[in-house]
Backbone bond lengths (Angstrom), bond angles and torsions (degrees), N, CA, C in turn:
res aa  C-N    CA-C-N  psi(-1)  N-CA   C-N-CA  omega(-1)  CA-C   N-CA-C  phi
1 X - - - 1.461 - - 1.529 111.11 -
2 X 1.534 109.82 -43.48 1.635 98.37 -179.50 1.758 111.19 -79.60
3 X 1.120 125.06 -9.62 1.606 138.87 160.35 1.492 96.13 -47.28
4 X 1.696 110.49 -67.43 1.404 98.48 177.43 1.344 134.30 -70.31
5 X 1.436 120.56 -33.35 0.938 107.70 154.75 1.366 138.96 -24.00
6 X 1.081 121.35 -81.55 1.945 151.77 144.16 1.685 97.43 0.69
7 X 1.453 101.45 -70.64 1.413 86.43 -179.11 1.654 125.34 -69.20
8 X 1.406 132.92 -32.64 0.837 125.43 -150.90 1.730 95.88 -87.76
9 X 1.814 121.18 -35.90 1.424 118.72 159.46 1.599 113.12 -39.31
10 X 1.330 95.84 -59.58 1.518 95.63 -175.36 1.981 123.00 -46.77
11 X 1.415 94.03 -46.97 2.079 91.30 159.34 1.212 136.28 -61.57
12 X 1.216 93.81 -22.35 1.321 112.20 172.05 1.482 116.92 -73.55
13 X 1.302 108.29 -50.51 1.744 100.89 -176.04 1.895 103.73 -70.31
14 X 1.325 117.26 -29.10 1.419 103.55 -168.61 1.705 89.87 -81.75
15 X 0.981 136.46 11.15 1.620 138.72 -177.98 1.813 101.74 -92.17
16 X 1.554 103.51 -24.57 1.402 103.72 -159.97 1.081 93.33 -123.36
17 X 1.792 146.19 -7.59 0.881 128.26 130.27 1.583 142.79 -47.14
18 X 1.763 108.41 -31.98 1.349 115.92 178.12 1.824 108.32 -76.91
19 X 1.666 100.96 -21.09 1.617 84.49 -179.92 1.322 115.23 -99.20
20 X 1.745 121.72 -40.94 1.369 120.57 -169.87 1.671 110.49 -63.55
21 X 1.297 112.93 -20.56 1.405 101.88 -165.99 1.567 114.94 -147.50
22 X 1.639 86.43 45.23 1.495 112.82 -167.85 1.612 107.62 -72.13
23 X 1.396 118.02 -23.58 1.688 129.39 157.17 0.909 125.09 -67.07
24 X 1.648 119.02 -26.28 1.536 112.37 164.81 1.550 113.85 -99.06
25 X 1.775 94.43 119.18 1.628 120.29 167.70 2.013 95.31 -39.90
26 X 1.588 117.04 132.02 1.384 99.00 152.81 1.771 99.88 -179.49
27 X 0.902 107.11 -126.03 1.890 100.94 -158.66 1.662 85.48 -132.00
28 X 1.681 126.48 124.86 1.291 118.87 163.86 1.414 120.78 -103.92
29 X 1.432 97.29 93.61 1.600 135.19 -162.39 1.398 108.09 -55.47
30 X 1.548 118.09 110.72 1.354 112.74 176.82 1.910 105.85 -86.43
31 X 1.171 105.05 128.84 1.137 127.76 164.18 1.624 112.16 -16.72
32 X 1.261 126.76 -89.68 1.627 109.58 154.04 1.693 130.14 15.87
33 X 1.603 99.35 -82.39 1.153 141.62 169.37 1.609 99.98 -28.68
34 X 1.451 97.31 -85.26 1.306 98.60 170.33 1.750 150.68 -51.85
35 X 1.122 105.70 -29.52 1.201 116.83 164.20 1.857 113.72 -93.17
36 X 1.041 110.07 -1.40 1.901 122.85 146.80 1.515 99.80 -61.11
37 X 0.959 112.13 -91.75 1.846 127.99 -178.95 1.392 102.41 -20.67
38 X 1.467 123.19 -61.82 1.442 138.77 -159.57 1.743 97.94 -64.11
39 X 1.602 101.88 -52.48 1.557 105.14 -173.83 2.146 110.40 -62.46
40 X 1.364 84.62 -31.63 1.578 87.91 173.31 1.476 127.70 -36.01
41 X 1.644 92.77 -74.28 0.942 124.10 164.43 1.612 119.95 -32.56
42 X 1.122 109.95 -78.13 1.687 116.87 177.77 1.822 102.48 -60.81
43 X 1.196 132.47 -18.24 1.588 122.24 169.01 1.948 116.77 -40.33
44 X 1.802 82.27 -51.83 1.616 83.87 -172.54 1.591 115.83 -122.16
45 X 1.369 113.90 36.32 1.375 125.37 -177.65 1.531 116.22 -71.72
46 X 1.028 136.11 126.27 1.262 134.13 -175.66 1.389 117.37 -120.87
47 X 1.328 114.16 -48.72 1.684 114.41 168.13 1.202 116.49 -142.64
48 X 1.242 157.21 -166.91 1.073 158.41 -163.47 1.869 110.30 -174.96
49 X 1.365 133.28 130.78 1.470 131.08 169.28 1.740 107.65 -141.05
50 X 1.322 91.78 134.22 1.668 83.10 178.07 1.831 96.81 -159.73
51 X 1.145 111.16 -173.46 1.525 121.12 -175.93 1.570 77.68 -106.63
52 X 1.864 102.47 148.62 1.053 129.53 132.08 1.040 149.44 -138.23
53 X 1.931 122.25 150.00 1.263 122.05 159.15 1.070 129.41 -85.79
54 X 1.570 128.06 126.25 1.438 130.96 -170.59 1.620 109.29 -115.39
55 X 1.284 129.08 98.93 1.422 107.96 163.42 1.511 116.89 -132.14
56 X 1.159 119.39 153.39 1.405 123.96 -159.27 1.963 109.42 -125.64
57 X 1.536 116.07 111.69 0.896 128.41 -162.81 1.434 124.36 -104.31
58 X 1.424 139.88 166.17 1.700 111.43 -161.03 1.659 96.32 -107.36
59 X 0.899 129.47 -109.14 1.738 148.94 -136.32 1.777 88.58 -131.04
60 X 1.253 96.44 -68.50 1.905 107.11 -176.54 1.291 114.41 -60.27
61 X 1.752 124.76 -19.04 1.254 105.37 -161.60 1.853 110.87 112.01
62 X 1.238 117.23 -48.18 1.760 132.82 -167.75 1.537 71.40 -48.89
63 X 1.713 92.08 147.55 1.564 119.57 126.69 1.046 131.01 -68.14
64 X 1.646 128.52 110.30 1.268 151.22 167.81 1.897 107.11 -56.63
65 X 1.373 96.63 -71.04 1.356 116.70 -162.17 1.602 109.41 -146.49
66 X 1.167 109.06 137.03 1.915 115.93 -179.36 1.498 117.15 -159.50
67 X 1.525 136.11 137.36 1.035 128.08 -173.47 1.706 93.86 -159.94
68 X 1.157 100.91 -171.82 1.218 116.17 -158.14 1.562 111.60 -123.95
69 X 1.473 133.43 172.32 1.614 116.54 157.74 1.925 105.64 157.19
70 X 1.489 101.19 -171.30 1.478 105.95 167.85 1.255 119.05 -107.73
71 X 1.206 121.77 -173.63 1.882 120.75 -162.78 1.297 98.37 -172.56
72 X 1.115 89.93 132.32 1.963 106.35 -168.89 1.772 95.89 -126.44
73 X 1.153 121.34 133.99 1.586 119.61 164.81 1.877 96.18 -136.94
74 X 1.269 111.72 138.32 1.394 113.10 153.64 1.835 109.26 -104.34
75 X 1.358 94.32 -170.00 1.364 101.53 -166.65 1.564 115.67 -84.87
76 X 1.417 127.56 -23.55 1.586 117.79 128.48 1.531 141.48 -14.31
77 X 1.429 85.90 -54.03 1.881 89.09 165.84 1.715 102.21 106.33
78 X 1.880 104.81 6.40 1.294 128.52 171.00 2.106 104.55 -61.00
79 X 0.937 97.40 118.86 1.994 97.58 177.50 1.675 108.36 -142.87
80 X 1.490 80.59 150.15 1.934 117.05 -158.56 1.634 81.80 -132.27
81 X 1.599 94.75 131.45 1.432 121.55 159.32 1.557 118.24 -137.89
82 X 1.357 108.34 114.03 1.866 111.20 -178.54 1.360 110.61 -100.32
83 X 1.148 131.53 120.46 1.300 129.20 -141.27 1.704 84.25 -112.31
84 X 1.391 131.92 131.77 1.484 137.24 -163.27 1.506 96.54 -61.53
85 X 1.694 105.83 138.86 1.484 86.17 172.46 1.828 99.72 119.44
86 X 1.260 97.08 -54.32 1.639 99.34 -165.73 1.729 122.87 81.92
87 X 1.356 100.06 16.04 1.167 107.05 -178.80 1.810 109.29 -75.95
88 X 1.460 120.27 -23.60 1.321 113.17 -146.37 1.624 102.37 -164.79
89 X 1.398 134.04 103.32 1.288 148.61 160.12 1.342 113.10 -75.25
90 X 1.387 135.78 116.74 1.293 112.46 135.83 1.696 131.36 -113.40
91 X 1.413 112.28 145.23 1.310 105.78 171.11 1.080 121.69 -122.85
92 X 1.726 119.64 135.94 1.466 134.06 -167.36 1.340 106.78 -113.70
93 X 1.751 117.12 121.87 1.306 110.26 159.92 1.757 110.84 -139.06
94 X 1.347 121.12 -163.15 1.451 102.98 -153.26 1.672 102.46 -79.13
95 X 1.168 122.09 -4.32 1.421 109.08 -170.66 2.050 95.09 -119.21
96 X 1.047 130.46 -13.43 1.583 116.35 -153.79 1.944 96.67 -166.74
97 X 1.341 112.12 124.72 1.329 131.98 178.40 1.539 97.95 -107.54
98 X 1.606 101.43 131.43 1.650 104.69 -171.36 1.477 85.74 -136.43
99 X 1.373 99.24 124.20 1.602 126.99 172.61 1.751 103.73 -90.46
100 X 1.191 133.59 121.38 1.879 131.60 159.85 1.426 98.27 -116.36
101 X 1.359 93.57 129.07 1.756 115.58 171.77 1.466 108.98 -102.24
102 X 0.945 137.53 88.11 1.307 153.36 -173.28 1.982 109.88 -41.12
103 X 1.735 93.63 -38.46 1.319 97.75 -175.59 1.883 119.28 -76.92
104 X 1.368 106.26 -16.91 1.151 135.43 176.59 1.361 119.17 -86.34
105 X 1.458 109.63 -46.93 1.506 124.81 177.98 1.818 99.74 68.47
106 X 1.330 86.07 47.40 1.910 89.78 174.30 1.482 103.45 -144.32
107 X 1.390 122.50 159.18 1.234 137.08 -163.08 1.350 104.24 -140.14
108 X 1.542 118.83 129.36 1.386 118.55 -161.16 1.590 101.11 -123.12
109 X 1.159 134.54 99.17 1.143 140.70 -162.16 1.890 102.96 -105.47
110 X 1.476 88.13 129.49 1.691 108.48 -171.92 1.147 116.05 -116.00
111 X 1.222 128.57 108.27 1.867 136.12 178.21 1.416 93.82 -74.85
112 X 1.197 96.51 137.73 1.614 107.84 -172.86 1.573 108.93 -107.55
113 X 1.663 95.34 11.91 1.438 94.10 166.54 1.322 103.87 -112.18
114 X 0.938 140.20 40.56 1.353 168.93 165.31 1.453 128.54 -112.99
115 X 1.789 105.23 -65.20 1.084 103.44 -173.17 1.766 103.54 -118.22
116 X 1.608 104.51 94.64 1.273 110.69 -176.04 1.559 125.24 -74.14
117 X 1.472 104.42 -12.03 1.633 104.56 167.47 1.154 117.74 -124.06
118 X 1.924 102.58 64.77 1.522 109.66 138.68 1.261 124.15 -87.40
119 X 1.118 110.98 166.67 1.873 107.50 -177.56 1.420 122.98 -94.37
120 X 1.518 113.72 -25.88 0.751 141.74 -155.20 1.775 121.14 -70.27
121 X 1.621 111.53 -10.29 1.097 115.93 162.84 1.492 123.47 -104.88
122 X 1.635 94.79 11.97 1.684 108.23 166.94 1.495 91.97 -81.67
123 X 1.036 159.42 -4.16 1.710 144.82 -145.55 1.467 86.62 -95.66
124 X 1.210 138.34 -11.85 1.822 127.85 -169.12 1.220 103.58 -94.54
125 X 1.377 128.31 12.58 1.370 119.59 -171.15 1.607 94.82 -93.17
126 X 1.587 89.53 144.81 1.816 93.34 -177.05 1.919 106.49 91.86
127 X 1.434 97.66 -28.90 1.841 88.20 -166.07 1.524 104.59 -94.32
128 X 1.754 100.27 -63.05 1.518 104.93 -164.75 2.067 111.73 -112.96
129 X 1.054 78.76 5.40 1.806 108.80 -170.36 1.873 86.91 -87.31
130 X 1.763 115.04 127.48 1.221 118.08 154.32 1.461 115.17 -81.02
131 X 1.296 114.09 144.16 1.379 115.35 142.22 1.472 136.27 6.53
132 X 1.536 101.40 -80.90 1.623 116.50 -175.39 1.316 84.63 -52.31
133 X 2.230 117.18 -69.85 0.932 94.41 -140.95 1.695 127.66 -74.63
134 X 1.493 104.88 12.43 1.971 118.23 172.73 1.612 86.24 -64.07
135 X 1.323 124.16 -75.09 1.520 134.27 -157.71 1.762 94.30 -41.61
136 X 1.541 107.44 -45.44 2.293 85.60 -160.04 1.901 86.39 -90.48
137 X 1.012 100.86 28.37 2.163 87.67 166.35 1.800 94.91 -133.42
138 X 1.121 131.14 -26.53 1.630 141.06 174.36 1.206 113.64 -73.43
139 X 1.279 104.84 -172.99 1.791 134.65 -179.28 2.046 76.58 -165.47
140 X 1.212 108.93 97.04 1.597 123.03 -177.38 1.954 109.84 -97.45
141 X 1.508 125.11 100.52 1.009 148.62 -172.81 1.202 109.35 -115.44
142 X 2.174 114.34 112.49 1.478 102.00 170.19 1.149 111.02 -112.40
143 X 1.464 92.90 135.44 1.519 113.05 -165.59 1.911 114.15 -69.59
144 X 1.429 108.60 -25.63 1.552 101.82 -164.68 1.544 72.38 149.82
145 X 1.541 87.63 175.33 1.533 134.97 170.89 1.495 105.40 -121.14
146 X 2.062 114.24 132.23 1.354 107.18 -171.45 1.170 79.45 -131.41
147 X 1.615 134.91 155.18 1.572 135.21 129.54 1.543 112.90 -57.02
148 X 1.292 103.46 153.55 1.603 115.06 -167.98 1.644 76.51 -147.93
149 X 1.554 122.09 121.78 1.167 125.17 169.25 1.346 105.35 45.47
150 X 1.894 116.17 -127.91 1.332 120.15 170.57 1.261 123.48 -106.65
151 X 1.505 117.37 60.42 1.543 139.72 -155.04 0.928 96.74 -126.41
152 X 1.685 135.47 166.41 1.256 127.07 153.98 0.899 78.30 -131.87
153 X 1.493 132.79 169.13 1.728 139.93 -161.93 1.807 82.76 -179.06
154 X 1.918 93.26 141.50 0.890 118.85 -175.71 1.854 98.47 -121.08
155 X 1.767 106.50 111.50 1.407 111.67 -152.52 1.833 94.43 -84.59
156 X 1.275 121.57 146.10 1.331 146.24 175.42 1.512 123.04 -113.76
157 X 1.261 122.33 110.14 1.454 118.35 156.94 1.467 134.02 -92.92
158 X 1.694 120.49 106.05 1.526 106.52 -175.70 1.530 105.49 -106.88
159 X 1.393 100.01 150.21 1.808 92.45 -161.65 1.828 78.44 -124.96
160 X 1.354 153.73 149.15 1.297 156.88 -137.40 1.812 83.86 -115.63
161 X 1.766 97.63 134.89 1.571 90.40 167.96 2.004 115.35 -104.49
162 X 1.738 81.38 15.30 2.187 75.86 -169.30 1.668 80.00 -112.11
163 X 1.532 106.74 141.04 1.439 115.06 169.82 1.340 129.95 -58.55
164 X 1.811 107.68 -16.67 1.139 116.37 142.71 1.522 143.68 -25.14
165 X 1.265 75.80 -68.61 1.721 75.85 -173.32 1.853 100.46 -97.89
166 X 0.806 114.67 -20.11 2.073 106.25 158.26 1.225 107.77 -50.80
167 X 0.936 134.78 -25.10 1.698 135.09 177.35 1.380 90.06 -87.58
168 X 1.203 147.94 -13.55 1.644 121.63 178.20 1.648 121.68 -113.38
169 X 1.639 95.07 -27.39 1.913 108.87 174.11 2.075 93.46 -152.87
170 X 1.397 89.82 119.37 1.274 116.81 165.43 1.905 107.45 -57.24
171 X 0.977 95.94 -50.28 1.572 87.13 -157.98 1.569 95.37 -166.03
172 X 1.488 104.92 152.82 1.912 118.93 -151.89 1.423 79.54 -138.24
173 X 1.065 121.30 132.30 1.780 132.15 120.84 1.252 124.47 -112.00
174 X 1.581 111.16 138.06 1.273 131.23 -160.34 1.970 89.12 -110.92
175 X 1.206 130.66 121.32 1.595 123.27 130.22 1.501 116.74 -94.96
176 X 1.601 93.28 111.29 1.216 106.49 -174.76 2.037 120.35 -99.51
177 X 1.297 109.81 110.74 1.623 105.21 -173.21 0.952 117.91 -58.58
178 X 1.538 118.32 119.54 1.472 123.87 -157.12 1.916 97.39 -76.89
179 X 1.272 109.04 9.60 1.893 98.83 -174.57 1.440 87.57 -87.38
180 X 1.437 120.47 -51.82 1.300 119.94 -123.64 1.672 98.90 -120.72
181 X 1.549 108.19 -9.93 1.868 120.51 177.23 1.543 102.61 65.96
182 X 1.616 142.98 16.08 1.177 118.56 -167.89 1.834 88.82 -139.61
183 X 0.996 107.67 142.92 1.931 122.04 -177.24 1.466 110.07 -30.75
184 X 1.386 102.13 125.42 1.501 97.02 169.20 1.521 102.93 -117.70
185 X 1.571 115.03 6.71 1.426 137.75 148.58 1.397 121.18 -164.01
186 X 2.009 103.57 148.40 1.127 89.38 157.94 1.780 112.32 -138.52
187 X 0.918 122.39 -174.50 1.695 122.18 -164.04 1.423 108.96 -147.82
188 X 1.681 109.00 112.04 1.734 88.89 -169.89 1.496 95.14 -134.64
189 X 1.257 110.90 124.64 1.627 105.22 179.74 1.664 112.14 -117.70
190 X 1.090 88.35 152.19 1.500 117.48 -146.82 1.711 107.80 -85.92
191 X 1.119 84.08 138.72 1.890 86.56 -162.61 1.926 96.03 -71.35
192 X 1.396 103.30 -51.92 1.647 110.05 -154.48 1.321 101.62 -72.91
193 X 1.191 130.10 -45.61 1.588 130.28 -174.90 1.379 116.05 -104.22
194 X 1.202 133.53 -0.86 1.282 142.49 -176.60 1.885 118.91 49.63
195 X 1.619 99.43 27.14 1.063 92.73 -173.09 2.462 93.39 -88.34
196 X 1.301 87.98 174.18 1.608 101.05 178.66 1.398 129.46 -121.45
197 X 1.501 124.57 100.18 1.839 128.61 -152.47 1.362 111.91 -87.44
198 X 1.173 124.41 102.76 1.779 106.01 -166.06 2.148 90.07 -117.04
199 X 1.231 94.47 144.75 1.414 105.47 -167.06 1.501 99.92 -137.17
200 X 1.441 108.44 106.16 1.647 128.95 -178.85 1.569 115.96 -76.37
201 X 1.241 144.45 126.44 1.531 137.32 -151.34 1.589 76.33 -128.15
202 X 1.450 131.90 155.99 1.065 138.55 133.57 1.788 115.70 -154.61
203 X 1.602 140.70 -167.13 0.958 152.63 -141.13 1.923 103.06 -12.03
204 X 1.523 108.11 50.85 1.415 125.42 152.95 1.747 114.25 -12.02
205 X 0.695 123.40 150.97 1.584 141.00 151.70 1.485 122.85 -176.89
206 X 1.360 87.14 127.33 1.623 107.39 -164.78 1.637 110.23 -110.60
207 X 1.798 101.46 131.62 1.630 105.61 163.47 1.590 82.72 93.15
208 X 1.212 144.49 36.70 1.246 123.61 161.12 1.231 105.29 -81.47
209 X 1.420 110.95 167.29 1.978 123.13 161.61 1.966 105.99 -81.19
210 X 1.362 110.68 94.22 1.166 103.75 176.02 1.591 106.67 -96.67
211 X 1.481 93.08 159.12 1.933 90.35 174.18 1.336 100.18 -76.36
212 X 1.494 93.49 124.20 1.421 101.53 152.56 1.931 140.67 -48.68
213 X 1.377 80.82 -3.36 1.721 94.97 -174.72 2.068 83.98 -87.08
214 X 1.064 132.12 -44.75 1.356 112.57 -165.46 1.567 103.19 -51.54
215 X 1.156 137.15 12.93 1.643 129.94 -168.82 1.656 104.44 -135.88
216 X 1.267 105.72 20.06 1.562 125.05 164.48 1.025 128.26 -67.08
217 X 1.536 144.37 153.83 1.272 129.26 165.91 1.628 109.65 -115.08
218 X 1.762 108.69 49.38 1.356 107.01 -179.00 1.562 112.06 -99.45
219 X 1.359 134.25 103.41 1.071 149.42 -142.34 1.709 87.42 -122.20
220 X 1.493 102.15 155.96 1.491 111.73 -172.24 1.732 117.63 -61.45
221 X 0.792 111.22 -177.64 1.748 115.22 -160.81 1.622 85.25 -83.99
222 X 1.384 127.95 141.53 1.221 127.68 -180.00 1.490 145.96 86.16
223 X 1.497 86.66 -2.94 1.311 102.57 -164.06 1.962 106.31 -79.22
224 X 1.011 120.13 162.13 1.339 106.30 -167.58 1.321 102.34 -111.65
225 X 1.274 120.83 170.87 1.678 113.39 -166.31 1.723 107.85 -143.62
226 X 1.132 120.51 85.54 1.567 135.38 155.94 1.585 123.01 -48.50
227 X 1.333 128.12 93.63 1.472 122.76 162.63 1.082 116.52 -80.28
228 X 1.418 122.57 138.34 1.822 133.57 173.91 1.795 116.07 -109.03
């Protein structure tokens, strides 16, 4: 049944590639293909830095919440977000997401074996995440190719195949930059609250030597420390 499935999504997206974006000249990317490129990519990935936009929208569409900042990932799948301003750190690693509120001078640290519907360890998809291994955790659907500014991005739908994680994100799109194979967005909406996380990547650079100290949890003298 999921064989059929697979195939019949799969006609479908090259069905909706030939119509939605039948004006844009471009490559009609077999799936394969693509998750080759993707696995490439993640073979020799080491770090990743870019600006981001983060804003998170409800049911209607409204902006809830939106901010701005930098984003650090190494090849662990360890991630740093400096939110402009200095108002707001977060750090993601495989066991515990630590939020610092600068205005508070407190740090709210989240076991993620606890709190299984954060989102926040979906953000490696596209960076340090292979290919294959998107396909044995997905149901992988390409949607089209969109321009994003002066991007061309080759659009992705992952829908979760463990009931697990369908209880935490309904459904993922990846725009992935066909130069560079790593997100120049992604969009993950949320099973329990129906809210929708879209996270904007731009002036990218990949494979730098970052300090390893940016993936620290050394927070200023005083700061107070909340576990959840």
């Amino acid at each position: 049944m999921k064989n059929l499935i697979r195939s019949v999504l799969g006609a479908a997206s090259v069905l909706l590639v030939s119509v939605t974006f039948a004006d844009m000249p471009g490559i009609d990317w077999d799936l394969d293909d693509a998750i080759r490129q993707i696995d490439g990519q993640a073979g020799d990935f080491e770090s990743a830095m870019a600006r981001v936009e983060f804003a998170e929208t409800d049911m209607d569409g409204a902006t809830v919440r939106s901010h701005s900042g930098n984003g650090f990932i190494n090849k662990d799948g360890d991630i740093r977000y400096s939110q402009d301003g200095g108002e707001r750190t977060l750090l993601v690693d495989r066991h515990t997401v630590q939020d610092y509120d600068s205005t508070t001078s407190t740090v709210h640290e989240y076991s993620l074996s606890k709190h299984k519907t954060r989102l926040e360890p979906y953000y490696r998809l596209g960076f340090s995440i292979s290919g294959r291994d998107m396909q044995d955790r997905y149901l992988v659907t390409i949607i089209g190719e969109q321009q994003i500014g002066d991007t061309r991005t080759l659009v992705l739908e992952l829908t979760p195949e463990r009931d697990e994680e369908r209880a935490v994100v309904g459904k993922i799109k990846l725009w992935i930059d066909q130069s560079s194979w790593m997100p120049r967005r992604q969009e993950f909406s949320s099973t329990g609250n129906g809210m929708t996380t879209t996270l904007d990547y731009t002036s990218m650079a990949r494979n730098l030597r970052l300090n390893p100290d940016l993936f620290d949890d050394d927070w200023p003298k005083g700061t107070d420390k909340e576990k959840h």
